[in-house]
N, CA, C and O atoms as a printed pandas DataFrame, in Angstrom:
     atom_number atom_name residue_name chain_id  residue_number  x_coord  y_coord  z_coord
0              1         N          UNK        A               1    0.845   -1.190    0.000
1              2        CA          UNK        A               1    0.000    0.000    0.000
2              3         C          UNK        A               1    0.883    1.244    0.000
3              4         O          UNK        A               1    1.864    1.248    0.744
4              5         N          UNK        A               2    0.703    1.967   -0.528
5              6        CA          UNK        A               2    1.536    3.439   -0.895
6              7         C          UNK        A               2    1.639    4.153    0.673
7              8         O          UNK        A               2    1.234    3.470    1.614
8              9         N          UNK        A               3    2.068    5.235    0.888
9             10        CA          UNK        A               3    2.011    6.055    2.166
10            11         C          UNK        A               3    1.087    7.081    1.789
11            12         O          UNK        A               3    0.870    7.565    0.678
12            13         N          UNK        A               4    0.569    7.336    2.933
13            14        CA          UNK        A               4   -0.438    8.296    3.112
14            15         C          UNK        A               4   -0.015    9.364    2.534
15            16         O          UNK        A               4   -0.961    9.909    1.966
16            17         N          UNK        A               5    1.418   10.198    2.340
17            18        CA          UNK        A               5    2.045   11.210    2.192
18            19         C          UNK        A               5    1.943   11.202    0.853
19            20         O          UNK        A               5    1.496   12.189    0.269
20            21         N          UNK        A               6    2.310   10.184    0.245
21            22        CA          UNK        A               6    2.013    9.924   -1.624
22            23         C          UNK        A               6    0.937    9.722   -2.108
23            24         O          UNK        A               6    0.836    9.179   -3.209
24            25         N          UNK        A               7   -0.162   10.132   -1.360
25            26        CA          UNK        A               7   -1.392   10.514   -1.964
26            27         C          UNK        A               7   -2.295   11.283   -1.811
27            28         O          UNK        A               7   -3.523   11.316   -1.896
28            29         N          UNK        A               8   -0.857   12.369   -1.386
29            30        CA          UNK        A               8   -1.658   13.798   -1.352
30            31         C          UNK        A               8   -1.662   14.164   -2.887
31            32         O          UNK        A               8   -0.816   13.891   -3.739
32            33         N          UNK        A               9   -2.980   14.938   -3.018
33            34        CA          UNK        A               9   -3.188   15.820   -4.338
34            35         C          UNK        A               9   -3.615   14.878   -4.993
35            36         O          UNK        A               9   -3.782   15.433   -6.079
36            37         N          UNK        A              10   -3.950   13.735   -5.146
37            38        CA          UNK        A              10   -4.571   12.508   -5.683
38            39         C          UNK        A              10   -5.742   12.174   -5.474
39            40         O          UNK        A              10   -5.928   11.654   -4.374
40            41         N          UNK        A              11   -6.675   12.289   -6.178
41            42        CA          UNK        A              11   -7.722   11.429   -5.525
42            43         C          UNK        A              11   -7.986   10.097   -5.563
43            44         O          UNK        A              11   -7.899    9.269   -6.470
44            45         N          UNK        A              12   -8.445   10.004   -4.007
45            46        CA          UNK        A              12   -8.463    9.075   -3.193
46            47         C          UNK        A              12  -10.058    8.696   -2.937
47            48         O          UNK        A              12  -11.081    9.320   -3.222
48            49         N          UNK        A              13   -9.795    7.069   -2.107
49            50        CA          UNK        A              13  -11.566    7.050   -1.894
50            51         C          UNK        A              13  -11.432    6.754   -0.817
51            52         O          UNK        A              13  -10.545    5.902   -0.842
52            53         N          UNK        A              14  -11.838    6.946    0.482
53            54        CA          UNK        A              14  -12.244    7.037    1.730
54            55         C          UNK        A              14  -13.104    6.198    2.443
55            56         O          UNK        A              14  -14.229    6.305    1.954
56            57         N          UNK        A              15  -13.084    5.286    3.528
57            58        CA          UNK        A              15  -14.122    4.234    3.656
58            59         C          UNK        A              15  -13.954    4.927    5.023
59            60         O          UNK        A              15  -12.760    5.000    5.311
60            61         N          UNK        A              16  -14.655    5.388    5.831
61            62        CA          UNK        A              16  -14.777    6.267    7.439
62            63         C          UNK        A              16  -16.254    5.465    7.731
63            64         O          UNK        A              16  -17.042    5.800    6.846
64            65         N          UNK        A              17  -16.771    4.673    8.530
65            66        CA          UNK        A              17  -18.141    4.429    9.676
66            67         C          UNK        A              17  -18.999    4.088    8.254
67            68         O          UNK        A              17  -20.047    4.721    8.132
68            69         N          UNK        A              18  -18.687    3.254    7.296
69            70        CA          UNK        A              18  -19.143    2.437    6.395
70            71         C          UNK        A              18  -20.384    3.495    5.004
71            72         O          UNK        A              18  -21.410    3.448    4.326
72            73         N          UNK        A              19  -19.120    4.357    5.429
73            74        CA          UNK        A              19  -19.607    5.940    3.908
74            75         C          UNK        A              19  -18.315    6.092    3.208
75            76         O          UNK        A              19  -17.339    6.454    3.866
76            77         N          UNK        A              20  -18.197    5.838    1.862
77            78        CA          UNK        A              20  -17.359    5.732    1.243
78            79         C          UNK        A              20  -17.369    7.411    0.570
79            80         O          UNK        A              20  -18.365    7.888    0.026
80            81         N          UNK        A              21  -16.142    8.102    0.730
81            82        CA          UNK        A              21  -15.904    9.523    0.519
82            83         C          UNK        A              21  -14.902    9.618   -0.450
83            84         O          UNK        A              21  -13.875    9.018   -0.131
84            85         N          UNK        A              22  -14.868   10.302   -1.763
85            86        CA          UNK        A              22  -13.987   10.317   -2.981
86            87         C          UNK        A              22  -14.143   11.951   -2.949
87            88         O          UNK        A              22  -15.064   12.726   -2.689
88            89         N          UNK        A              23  -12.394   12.107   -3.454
89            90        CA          UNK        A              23  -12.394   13.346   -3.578
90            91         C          UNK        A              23  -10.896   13.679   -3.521
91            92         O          UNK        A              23  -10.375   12.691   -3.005
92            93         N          UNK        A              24  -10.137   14.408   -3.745
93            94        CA          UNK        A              24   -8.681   15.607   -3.551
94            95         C          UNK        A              24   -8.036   14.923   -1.918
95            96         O          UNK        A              24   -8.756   15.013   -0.924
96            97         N          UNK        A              25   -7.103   14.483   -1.857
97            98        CA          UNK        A              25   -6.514   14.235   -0.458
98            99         C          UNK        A              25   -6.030   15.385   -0.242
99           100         O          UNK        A              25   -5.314   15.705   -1.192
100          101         N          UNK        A              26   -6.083   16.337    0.723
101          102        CA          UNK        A              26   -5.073   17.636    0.695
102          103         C          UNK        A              26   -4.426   17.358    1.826
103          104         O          UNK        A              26   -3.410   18.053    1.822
104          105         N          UNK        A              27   -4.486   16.576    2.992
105          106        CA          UNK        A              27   -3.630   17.083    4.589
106          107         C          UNK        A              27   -3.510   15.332    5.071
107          108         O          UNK        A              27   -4.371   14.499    4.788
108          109         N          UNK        A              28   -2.909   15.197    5.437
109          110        CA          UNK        A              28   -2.681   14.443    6.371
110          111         C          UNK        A              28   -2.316   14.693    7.755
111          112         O          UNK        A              28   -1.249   15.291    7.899
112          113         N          UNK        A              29   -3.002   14.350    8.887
113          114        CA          UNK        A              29   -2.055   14.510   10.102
114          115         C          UNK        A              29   -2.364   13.687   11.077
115          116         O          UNK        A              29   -3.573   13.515   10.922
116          117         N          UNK        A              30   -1.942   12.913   12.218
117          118        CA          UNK        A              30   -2.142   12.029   13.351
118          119         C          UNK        A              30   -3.895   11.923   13.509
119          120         O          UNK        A              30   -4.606   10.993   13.890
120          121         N          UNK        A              31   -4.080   12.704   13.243
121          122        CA          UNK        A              31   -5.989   13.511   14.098
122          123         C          UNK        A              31   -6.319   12.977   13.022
123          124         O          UNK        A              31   -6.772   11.835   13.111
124          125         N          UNK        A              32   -6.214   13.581   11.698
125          126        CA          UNK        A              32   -7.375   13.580   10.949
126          127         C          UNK        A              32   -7.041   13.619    9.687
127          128         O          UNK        A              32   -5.847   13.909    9.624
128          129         N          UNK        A              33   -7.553   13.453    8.521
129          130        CA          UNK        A              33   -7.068   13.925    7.161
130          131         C          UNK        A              33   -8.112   14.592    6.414
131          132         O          UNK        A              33   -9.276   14.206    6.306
132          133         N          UNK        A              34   -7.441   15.933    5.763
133          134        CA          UNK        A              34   -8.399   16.952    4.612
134          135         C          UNK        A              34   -8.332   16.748    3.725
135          136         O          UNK        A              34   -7.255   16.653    3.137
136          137         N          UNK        A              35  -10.273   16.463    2.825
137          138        CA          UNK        A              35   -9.898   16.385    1.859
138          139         C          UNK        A              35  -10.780   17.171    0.542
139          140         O          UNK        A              35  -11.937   17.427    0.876
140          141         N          UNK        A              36  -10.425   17.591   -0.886
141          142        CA          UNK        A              36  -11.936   18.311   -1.328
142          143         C          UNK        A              36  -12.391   17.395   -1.769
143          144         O          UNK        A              36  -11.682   16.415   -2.000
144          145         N          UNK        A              37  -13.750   17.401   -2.041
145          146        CA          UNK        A              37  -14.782   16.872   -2.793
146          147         C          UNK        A              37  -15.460   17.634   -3.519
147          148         O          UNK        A              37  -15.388   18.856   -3.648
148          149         N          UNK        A              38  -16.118   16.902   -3.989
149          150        CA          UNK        A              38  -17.457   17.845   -5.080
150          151         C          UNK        A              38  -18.482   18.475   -4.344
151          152         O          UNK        A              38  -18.997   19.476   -4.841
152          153         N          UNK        A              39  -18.895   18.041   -3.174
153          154        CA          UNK        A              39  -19.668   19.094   -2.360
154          155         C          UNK        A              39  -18.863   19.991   -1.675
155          156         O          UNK        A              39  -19.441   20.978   -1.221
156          157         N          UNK        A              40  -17.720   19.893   -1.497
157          158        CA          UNK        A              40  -16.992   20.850   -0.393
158          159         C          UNK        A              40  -15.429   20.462    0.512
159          160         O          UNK        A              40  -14.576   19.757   -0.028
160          161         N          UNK        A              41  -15.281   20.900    1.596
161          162        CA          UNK        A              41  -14.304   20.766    2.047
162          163         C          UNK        A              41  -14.743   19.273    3.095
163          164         O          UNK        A              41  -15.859   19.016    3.548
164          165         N          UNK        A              42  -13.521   18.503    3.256
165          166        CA          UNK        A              42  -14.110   17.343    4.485
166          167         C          UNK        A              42  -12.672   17.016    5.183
167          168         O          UNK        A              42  -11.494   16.837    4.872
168          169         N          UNK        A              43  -13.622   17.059    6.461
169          170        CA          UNK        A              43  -12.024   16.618    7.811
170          171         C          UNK        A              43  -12.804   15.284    8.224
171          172         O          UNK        A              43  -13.993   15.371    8.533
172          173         N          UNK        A              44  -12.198   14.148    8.231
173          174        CA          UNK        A              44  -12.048   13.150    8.531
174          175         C          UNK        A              44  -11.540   12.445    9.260
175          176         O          UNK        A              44  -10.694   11.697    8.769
176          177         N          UNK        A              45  -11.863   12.329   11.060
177          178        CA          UNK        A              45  -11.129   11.804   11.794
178          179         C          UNK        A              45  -10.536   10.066   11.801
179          180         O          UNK        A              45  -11.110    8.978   11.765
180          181         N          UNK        A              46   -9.129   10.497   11.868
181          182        CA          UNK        A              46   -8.246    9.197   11.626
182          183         C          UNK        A              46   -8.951    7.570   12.515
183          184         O          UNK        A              46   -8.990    6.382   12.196
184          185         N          UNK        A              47   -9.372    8.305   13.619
185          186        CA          UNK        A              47  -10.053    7.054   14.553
186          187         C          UNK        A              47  -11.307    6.383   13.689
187          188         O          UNK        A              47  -11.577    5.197   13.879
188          189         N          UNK        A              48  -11.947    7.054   12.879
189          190        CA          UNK        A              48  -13.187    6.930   12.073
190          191         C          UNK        A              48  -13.454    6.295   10.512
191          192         O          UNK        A              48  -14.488    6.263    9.845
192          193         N          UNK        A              49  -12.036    5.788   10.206
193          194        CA          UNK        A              49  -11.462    5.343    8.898
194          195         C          UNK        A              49  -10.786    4.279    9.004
195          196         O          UNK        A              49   -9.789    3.872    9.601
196          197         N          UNK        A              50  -11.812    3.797    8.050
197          198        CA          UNK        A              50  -11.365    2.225    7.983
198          199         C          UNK        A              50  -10.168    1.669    6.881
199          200         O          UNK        A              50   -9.320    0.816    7.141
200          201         N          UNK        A              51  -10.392    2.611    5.192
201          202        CA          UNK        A              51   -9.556    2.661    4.196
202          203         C          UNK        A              51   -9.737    4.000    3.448
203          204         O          UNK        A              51  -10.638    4.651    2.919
204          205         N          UNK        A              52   -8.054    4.091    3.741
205          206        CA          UNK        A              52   -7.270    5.362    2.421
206          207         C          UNK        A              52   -7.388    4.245    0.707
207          208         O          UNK        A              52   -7.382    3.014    0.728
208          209         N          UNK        A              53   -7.467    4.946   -0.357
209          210        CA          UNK        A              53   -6.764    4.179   -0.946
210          211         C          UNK        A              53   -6.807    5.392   -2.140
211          212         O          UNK        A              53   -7.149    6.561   -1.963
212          213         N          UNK        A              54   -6.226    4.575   -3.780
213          214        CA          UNK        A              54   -5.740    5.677   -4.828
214          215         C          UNK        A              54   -7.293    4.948   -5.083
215          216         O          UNK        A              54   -7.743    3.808   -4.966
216          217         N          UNK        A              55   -7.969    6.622   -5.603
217          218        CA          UNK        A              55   -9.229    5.922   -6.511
218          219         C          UNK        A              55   -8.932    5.477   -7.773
219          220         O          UNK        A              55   -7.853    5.729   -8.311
220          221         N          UNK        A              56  -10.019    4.674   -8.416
221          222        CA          UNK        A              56   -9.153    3.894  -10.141
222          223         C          UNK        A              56  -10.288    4.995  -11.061
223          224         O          UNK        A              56  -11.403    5.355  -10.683
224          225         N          UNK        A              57   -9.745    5.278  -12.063
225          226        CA          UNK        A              57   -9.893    6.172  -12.576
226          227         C          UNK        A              57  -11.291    5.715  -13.283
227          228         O          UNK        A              57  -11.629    4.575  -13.601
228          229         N          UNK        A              58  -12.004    6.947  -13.434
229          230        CA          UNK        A              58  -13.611    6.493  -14.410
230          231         C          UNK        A              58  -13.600    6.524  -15.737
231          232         O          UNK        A              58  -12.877    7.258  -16.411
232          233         N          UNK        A              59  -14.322    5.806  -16.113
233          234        CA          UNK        A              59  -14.301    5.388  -17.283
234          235         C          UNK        A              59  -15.778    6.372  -17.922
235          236         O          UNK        A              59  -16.672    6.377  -17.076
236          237         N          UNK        A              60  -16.027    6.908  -18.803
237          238        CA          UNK        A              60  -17.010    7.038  -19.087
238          239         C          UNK        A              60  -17.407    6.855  -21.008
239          240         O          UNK        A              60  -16.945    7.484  -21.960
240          241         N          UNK        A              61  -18.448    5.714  -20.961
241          242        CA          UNK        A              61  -19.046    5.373  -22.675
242          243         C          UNK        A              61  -19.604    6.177  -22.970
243          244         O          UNK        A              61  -20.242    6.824  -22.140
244          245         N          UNK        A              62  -19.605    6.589  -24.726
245          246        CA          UNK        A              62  -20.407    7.455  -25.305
246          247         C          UNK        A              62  -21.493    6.480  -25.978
247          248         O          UNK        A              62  -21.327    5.494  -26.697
248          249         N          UNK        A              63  -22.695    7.111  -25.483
249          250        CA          UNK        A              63  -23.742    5.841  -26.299
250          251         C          UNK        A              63  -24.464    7.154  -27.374
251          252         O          UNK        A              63  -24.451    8.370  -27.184
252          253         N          UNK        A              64  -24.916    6.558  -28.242
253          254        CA          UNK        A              64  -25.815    7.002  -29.104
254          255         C          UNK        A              64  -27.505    6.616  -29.622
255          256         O          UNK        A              64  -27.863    5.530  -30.080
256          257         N          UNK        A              65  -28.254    7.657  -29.431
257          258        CA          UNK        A              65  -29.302    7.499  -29.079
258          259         C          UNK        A              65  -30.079    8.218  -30.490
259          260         O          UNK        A              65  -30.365    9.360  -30.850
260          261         N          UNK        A              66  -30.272    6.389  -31.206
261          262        CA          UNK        A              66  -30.752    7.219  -32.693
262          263         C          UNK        A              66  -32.142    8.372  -32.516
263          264         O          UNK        A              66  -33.019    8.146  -31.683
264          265         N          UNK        A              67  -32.173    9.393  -33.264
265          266        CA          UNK        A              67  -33.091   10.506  -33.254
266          267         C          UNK        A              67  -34.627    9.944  -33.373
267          268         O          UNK        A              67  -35.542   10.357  -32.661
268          269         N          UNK        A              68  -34.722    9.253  -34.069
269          270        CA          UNK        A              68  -36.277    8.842  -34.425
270          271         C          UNK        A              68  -36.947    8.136  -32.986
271          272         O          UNK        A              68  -38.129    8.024  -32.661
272          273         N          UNK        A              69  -35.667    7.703  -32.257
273          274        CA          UNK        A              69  -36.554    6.693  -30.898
274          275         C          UNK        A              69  -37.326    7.763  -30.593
275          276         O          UNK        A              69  -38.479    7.402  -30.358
276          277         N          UNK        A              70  -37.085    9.497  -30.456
277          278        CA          UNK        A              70  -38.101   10.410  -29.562
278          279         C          UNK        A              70  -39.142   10.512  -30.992
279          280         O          UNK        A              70  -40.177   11.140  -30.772
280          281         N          UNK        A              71  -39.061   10.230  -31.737
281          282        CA          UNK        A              71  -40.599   10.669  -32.885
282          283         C          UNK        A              71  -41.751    9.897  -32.176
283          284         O          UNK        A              71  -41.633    8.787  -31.658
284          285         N          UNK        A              72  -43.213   10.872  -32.247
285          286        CA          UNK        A              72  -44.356    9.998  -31.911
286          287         C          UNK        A              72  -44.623    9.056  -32.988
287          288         O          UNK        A              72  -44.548    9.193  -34.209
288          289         N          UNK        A              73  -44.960    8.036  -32.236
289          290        CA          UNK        A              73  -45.432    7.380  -33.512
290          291         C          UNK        A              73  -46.792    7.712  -34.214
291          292         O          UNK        A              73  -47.108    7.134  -35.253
């Protein structure tokens, strides 16, 4: 497993009291670790975390959605 220190500025996914939290690692420290997310800022006490880890990157498909499916019939 990597060190906590090498995955700052990375996002990471967070398993804390069985809520999985993804987002920016910014801080590490004994107490707690900061991190951003898409809603906002989050402090995360170290006693309250079950897994750090590197998140795996998303994938996202382009589907295509022929025009006529929206025609009334």
């Amino acid at each position: 497993m990597k060190q906590l220190r090498e995955l700052i500025g990375k996002e990471v996914e967070i398993v804390a009291n069985g809520i999985v939290y993804k987002g920016i690692l910014k801080d590490v420290s004994e107490q707690a670790v900061s991190m951003l997310s898409t809603s906002g800022w989050l402090e995360i006490m170290m006693s309250s975390i079950n897994r750090i880890s590197e998140a795996a990157p998303q994938v996202f498909e382009t589907k295509y959605i022929d025009p006529s499916f929206y025609k009334d019939k």
